[in-house]
Wavefront OBJ file of the C-alpha trace (Angstrom):
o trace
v 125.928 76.841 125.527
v 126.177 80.354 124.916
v 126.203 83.381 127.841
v 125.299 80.431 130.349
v 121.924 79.444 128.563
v 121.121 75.714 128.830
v 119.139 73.454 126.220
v 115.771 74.240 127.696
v 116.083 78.244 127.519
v 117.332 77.851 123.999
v 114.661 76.645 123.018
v 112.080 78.124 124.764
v 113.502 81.282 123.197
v 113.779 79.812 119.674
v 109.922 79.356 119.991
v 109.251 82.603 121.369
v 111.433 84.158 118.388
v 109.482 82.411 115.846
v 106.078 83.450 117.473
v 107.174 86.753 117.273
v 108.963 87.231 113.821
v 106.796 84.907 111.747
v 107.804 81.385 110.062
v 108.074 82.845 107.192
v 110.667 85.521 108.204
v 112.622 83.332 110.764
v 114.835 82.187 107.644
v 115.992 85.751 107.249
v 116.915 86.668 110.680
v 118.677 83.218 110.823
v 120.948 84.446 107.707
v 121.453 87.722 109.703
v 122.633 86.669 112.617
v 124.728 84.138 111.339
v 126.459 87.027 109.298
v 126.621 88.729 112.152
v 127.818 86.189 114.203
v 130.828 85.546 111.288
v 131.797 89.022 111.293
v 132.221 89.186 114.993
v 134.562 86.117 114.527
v 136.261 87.603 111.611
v 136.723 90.844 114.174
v 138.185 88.642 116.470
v 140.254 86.960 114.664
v 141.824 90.289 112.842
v 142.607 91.584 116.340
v 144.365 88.323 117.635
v 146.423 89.155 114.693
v 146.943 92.832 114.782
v 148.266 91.851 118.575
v 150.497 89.347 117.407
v 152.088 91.668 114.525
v 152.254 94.413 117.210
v 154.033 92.911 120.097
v 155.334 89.644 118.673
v 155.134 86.363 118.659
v 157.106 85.914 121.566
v 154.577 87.940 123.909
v 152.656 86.067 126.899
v 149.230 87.471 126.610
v 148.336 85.830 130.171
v 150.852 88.113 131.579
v 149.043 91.226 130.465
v 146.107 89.620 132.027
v 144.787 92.707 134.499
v 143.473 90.029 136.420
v 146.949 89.081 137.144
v 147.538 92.932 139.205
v 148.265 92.487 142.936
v 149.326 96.004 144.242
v 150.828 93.728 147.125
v 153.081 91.908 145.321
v 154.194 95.072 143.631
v 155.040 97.693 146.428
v 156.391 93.750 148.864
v 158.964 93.156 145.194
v 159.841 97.488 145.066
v 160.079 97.274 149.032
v 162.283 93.933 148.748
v 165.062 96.079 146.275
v 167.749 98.166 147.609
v 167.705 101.871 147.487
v 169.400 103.203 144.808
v 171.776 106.039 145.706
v 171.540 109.293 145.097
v 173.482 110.765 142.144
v 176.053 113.878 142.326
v 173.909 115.162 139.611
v 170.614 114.437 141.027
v 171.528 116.031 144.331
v 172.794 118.920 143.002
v 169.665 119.385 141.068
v 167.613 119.060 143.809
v 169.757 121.541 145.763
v 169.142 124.184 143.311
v 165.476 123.227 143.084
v 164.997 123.779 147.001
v 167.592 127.075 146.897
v 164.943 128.910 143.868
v 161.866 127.954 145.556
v 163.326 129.367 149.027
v 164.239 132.516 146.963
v 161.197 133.320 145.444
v 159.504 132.728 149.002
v 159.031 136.406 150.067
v 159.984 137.445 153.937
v 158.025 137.338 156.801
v 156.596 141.243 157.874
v 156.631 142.396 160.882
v 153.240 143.611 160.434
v 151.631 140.698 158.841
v 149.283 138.949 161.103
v 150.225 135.046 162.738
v 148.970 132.607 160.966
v 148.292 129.335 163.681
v 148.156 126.238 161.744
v 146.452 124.216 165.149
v 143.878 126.931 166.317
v 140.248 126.011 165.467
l 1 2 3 4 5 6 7 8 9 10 11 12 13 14 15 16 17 18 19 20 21 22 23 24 25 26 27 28 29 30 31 32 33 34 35 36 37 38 39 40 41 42 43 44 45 46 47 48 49 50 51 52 53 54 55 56 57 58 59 60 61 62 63 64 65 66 67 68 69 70 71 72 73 74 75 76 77 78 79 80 81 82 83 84 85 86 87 88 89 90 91 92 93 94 95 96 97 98 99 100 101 102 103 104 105 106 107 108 109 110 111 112 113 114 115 116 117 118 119 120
């Protein structure tokens, strides 16, 4: 049935409801929840759609399926292509990157105490 309850537990809670709300009552809630119930279908339904006019009719929703994520298969298919060369451009940029940051790195003093990186 519904969220894994069998036969039995329906209706051992459908008795337990109507102990608790009342005969007379039960009739009510019953029309509520089936609204409710209808409107969660209708919400449903109006976002299937809203998907579909989004990305198309063409889209396979199992592939956007984060189940479907292996991080291993990823980096093995990005480890698998070649390296893509460096551009003139791109190098040069970077050049000019690591030549400003080296600029704006002041001197070394004389004075200015060693700093050891492996003492403890």
């Amino acid at each position: 049935m519904f969220f894994g309850i069998n036969g039995a537990e329906a209706i051992l809670i459908l008795v337990i409801a109507i102990a608790v709300i009342g005969p007379e009552r039960m009739p009510q809630y019953a029309r509520q929840l089936r609204k409710w119930a209808e409107q969660a279908r209708d919400w449903v339904t109006q976002g299937k759609e809203t998907v579909k006019a989004e990305l198309g009719d063409d889209i396979d929703l199992a592939q956007l399926d984060p189940r479907q994520y292996d991080p291993r298969r990823i980096v093995r298919e990005a480890m698998a292509q070649p390296a893509k060369p460096a551009t003139s451009r791109g190098a040069a940029a970077a050049a000019a990157a690591a030549a400003a940051a080296a600029a704006k790195r002041p001197e070394p003093s004389q004075d200015a105490a060693h700093y050891d990186d492996e003492a403890t």
